[in-house]
ZADO-1210 file (C-alpha; in nm, 4 decimals, padded with zeros to 6 digits):
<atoms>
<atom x="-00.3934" y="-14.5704" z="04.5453" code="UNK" pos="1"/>
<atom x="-00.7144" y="-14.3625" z="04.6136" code="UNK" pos="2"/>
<atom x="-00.8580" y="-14.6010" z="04.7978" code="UNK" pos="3"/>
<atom x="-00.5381" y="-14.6949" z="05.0005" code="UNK" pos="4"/>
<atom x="-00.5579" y="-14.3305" z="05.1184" code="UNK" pos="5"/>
<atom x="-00.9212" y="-14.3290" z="05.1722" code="UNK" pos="6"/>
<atom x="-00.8820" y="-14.6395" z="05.4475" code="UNK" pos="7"/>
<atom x="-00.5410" y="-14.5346" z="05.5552" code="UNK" pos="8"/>
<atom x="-00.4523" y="-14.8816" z="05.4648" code="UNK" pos="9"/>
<atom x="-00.1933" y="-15.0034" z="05.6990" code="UNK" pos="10"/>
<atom x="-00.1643" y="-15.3878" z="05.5162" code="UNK" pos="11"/>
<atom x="-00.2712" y="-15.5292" z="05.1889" code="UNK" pos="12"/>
<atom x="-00.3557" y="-15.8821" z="05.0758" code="UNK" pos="13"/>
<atom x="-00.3476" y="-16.0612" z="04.7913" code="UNK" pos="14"/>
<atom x="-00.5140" y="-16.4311" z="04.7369" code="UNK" pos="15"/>
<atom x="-00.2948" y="-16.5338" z="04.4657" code="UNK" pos="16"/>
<atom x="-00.3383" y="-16.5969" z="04.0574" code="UNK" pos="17"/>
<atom x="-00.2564" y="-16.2000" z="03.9650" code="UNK" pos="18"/>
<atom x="-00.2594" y="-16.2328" z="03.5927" code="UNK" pos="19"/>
<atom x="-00.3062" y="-15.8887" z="03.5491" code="UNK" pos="20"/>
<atom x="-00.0150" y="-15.7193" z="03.3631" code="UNK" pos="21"/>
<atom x="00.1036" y="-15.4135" z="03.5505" code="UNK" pos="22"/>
<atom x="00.4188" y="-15.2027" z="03.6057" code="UNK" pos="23"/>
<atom x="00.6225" y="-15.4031" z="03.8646" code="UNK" pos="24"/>
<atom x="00.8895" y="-15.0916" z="03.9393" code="UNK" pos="25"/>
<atom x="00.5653" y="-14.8707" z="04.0035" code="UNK" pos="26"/>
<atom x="00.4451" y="-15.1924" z="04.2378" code="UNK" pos="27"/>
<atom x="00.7704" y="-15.1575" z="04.4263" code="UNK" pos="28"/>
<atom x="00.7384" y="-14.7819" z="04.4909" code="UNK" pos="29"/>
<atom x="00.3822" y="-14.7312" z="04.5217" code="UNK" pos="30"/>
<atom x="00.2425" y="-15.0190" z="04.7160" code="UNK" pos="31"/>
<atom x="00.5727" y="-15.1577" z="04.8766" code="UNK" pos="32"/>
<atom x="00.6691" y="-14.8635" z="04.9721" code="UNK" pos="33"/>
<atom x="00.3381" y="-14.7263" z="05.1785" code="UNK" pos="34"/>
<atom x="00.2289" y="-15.0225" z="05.3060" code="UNK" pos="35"/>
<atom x="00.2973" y="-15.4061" z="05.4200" code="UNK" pos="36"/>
<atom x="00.1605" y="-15.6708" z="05.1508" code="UNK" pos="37"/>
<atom x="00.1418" y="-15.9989" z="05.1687" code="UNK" pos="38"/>
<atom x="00.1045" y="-16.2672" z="04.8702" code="UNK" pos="39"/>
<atom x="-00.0061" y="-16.6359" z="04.8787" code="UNK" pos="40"/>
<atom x="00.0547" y="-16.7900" z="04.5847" code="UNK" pos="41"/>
<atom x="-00.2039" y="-16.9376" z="04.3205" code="UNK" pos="42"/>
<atom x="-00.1333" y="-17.1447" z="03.9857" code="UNK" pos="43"/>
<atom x="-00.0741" y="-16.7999" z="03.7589" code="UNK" pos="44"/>
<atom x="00.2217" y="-16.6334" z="03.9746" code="UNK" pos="45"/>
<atom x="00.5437" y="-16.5313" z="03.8637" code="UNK" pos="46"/>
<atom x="00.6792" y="-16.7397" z="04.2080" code="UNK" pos="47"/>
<atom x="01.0433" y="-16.5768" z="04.0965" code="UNK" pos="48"/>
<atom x="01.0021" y="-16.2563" z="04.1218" code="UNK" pos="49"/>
<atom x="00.6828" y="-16.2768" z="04.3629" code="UNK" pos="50"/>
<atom x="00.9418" y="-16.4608" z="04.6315" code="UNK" pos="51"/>
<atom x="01.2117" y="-16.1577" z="04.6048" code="UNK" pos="52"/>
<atom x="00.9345" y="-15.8966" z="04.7367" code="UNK" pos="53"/>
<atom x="01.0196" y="-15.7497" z="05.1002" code="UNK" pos="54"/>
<atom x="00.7994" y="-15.5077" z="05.2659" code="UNK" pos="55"/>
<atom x="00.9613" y="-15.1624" z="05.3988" code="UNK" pos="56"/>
<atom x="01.0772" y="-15.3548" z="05.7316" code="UNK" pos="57"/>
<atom x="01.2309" y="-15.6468" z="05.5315" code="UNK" pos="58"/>
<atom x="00.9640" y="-15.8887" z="05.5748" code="UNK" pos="59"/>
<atom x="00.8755" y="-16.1204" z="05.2735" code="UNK" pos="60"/>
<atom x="00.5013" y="-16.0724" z="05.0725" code="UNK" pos="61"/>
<atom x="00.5500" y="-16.4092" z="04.9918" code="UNK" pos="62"/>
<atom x="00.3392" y="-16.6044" z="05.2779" code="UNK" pos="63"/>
<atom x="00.4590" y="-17.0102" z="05.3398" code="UNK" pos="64"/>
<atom x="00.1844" y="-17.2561" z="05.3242" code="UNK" pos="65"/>
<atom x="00.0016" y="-17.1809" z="05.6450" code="UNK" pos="66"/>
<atom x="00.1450" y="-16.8641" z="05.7694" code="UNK" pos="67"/>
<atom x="-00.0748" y="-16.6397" z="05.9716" code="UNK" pos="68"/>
<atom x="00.0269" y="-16.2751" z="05.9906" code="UNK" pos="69"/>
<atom x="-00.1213" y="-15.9828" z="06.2180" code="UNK" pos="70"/>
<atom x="-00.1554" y="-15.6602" z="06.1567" code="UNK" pos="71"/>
<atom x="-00.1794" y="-15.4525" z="06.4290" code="UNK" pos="72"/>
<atom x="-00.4162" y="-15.4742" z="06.7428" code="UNK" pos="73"/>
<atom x="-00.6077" y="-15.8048" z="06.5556" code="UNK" pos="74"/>
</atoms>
């Protein structure tokens, strides 16, 4: 989170296989809730839950095969 504010991070990304244990309801709020994340998937996710993520504006994290996103001016 310190380093989301440090940036002013307006989009995070994550390349898949999060093995990592942490607290998903503290995911939801903290990270869902302050910024737009997107997900592809690798061989370790938990595709259930990982594919009922929406960002604040009702996007999905959960990128299809070959999606390409933008975030802002890029």
């Amino acid at each position: 989170m310190e380093i989301m504010d440090r940036h002013f991070s307006r989009a995070l990304f994550s390349l898949g296989d999060n093995v990592v244990e942490f607290n998903r309801e503290k995911f939801r709020e903290e990270i869902l809730g302050r910024c737009k994340f997107y997900s592809i998937y690798g061989n370790h996710e938990d595709m259930e839950w990982l594919s009922t993520l929406q960002n604040f504006d009702g996007t999905p994290v959960l990128l299809r095969d070959a999606e390409v996103v933008t975030v802002g001016d890029m």
